[in-house]
C-alpha positions as CSV (number, residue, x, y, z in Angstrom):
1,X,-29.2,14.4,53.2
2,X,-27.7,13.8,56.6
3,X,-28.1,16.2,59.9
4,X,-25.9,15.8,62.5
5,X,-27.5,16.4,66.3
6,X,-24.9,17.9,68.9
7,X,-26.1,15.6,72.2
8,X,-23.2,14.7,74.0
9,X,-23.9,16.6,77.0
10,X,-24.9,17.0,80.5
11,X,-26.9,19.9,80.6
12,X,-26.1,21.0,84.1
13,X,-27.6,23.8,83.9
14,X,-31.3,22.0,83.8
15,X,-30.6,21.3,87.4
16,X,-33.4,18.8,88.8
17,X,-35.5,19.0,85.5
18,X,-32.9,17.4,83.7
19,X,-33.3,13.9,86.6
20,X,-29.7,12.6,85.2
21,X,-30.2,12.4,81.4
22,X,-29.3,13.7,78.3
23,X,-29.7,17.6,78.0
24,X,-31.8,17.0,74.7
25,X,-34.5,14.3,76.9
26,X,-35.9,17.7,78.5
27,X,-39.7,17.6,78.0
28,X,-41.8,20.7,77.0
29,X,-45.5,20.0,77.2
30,X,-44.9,15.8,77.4
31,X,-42.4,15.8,74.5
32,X,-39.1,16.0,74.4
33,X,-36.3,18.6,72.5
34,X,-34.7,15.8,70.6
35,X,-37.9,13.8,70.0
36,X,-39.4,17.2,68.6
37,X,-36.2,18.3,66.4
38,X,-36.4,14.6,65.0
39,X,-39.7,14.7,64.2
40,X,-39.5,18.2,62.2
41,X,-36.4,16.4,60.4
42,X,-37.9,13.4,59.3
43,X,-40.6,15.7,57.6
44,X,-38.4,17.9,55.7
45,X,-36.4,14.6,54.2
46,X,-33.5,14.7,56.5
47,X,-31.9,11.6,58.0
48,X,-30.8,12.1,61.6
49,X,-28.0,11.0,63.2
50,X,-27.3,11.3,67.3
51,X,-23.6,11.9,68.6
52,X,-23.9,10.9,71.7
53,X,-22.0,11.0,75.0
54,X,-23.3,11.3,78.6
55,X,-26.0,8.4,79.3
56,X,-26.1,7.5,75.5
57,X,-27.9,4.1,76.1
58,X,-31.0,6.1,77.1
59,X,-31.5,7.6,73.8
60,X,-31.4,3.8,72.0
61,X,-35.4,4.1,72.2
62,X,-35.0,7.2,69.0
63,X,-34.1,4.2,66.6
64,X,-31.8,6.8,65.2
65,X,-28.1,5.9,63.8
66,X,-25.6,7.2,66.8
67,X,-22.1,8.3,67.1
68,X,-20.4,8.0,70.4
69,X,-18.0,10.9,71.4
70,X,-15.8,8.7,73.9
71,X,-14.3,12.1,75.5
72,X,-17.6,13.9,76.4
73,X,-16.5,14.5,79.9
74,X,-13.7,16.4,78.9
75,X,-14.6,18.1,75.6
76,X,-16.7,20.3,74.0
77,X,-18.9,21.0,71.0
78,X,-16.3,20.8,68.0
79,X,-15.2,17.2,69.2
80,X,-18.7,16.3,69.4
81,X,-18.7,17.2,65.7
82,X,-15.3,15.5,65.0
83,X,-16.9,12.6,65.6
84,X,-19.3,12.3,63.2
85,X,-16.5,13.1,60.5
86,X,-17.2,10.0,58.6
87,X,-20.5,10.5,58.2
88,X,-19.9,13.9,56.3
89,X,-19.6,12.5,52.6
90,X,-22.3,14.6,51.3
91,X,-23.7,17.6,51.7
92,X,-24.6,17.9,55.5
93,X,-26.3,20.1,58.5
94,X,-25.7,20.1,61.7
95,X,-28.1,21.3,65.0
96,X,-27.5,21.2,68.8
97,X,-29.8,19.2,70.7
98,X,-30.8,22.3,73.3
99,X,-32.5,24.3,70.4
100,X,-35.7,23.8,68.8
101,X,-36.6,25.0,65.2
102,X,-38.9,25.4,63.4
103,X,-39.7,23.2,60.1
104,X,-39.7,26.1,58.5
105,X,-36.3,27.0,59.2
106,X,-35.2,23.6,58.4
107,X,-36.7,23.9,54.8
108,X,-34.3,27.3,54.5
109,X,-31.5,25.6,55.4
110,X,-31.5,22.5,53.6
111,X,-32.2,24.4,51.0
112,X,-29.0,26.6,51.1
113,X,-26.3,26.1,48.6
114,X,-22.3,26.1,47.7
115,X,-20.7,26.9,50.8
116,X,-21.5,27.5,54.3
117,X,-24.3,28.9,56.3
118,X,-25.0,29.5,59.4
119,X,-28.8,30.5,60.7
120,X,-28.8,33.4,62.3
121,X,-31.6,35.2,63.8
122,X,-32.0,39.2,63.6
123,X,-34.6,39.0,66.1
124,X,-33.4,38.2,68.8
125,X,-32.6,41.3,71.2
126,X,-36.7,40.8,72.8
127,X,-36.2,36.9,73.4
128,X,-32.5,37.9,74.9
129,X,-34.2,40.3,77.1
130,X,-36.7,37.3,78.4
131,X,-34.1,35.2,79.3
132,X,-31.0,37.4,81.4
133,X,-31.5,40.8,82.6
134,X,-28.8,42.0,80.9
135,X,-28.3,40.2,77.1
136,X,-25.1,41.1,76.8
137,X,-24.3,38.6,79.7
138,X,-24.7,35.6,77.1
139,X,-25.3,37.6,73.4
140,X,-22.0,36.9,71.9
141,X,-20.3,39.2,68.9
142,X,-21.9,38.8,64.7
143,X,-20.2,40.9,62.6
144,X,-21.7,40.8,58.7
145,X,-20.1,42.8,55.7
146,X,-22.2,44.2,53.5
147,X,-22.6,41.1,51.3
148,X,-24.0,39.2,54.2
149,X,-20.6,37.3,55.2
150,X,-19.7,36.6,58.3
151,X,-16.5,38.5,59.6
152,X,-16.5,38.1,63.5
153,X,-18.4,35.0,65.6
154,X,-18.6,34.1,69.0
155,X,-16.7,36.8,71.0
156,X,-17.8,38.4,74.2
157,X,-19.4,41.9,73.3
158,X,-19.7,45.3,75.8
159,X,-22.4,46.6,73.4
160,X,-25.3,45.2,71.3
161,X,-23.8,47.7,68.0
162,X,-21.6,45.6,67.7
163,X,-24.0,42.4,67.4
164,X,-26.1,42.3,64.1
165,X,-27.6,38.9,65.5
166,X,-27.3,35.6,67.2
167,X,-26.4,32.5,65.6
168,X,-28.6,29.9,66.4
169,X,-27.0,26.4,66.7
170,X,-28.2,25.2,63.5
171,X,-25.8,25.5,59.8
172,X,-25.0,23.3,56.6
173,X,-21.8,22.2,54.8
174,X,-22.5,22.0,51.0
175,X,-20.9,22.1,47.7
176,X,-17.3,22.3,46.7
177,X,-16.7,23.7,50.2
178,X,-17.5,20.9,51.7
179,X,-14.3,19.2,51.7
180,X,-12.2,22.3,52.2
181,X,-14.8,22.2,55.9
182,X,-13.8,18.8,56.4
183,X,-10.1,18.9,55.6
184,X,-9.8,21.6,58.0
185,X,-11.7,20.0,61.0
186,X,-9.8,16.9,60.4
187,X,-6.3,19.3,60.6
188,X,-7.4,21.1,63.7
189,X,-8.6,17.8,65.4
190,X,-5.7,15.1,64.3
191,X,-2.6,18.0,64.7
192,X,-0.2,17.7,67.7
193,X,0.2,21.4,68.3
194,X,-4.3,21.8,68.1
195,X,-5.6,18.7,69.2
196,X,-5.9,19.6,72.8
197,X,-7.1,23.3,71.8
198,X,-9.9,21.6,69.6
199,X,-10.8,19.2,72.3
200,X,-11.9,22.2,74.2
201,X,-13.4,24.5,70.9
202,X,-17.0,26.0,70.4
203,X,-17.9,25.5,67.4
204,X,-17.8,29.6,66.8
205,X,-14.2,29.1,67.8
206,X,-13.5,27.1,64.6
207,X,-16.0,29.6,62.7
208,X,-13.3,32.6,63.6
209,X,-10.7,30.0,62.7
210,X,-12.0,29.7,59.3
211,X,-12.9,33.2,58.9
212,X,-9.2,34.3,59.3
213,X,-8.2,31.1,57.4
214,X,-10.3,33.3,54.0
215,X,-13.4,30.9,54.5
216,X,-16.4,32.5,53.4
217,X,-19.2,32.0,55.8
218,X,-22.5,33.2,54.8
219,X,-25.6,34.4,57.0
220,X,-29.1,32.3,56.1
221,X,-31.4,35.2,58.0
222,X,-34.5,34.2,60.2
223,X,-36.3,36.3,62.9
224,X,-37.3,34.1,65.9
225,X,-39.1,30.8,65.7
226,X,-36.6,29.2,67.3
227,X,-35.5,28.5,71.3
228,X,-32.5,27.3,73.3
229,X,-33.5,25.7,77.0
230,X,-30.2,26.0,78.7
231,X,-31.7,26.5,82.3
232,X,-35.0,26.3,83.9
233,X,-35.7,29.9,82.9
234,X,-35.5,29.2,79.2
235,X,-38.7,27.1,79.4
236,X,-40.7,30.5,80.7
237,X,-39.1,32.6,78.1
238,X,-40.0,29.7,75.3
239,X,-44.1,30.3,75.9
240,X,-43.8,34.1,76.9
241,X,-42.0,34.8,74.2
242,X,-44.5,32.9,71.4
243,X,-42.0,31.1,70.2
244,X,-43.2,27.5,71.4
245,X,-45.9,28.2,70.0
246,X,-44.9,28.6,66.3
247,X,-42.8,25.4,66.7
248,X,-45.6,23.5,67.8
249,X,-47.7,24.8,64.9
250,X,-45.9,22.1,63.0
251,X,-45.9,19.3,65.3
């Protein structure tokens, strides 16, 4: 089974620490995000594949099969994943290369079935907290029903009632659902009236799409064990908040 690794970007954000690399070449305690996510992959039967954009000869040293998004510098996340489209002829995950997860987490969703999940972690208020002084500056909206679907994704939120957690960066496309997922990227992507709004997408963008297109997107449930280092103060939060630590217990 294939997972696909978001790594187009800059990663801005990183400032100095990212020394004009990819995002996903940020080291935490000598090793690096990617190098780390890779590792954990390997070990759970997964076979990696890299989209790559900004400075993509410097990942060549992963040995890992790559995919070149050509319009990086002008597009976002869901183009990153359009990318990889012919690589989706089986059941599939996909992870952003500024997360790190836990193998355990990796087992859960590989191990997800007929249809698709997102992880999504219900504990994440405290780790919010460690990483802006207000959450609900970054926290975007998760709606569930009561049969653990997925009504409402990605939205800016003026209070945490409304959030019933954070998804991570990390999901799967399986079963017969698979190709309804595909057909639908492709649509969004290759259509004259879209194209430019899909060059530009989140990936929760096309989430919502799908949701009010009757997709049924399910919520695979973890608390913590996970981390995104988006700036130089997610690397404090990722130790104070213990999560590292779990990671690392498996690397």
């Amino acid at each position: 089974m294939k997972i696909i690794i978001l790594a187009a970007g800059k990663g801005t954000r990183l400032g100095k620490l990212n020394n004009n690399k990819p995002k996903c070449l940020l080291k935490i305690d000598g090793s690096s995000l990617i190098e780390r996510n890779i590792y954990f992959f390997k070990k759970a039967n997964l076979e990696p594949i890299i989209v790559t954009g900004f400075k993509k000869e410097k990942l060549n040293f992963l040995n890992v099969p790559t995919v070149y998004n050509h319009e990086f510098e002008t597009s976002n996340m869901l183009w990153s994943l359009y990318a990889a489209k012919e690589h989706m002829h089986e059941d599939f995950l996909v992870c952003y290369s500024d997360i790190l997860v836990n193998i355990n987490q990796i087992i859960q969703l590989k191990n997800f079935k007929n249809g698709i999940g997102l992880l999504i972690d219900r504990d994440w208020l405290e780790y919010w907290k460690l990483r802006f002084s207000n959450p609900l500056e970054d926290a975007e909206s998760l709606k569930l029903s009561q049969d653990g679907q997925i009504i409402d994704i990605g939205q800016k939120e003026k209070s945490l009632s409304n959030i019933q957690g954070q998804y991570i960066g990390f999901f799967k496309i399986s079963g017969k659902k698979r190709l309804s997922f595909i057909k639908q990227l492709k649509d969004y992507c290759e259509n004259n009236n879209t194209r430019d709004t899909a060059k530009k997408a989140y990936l929760t963008d096309f989430f919502q799409l799908l949701i009010k297109n009757k997709f049924k997107i399910k919520a695979v449930f973890t608390n913590g064990g996970w981390v995104e280092i988006d700036n130089p103060f997610d690397i404090m939060a990722a130790h104070k908040s213990g999560r590292l630590k779990i990671i690392e217990q498996g690397f």
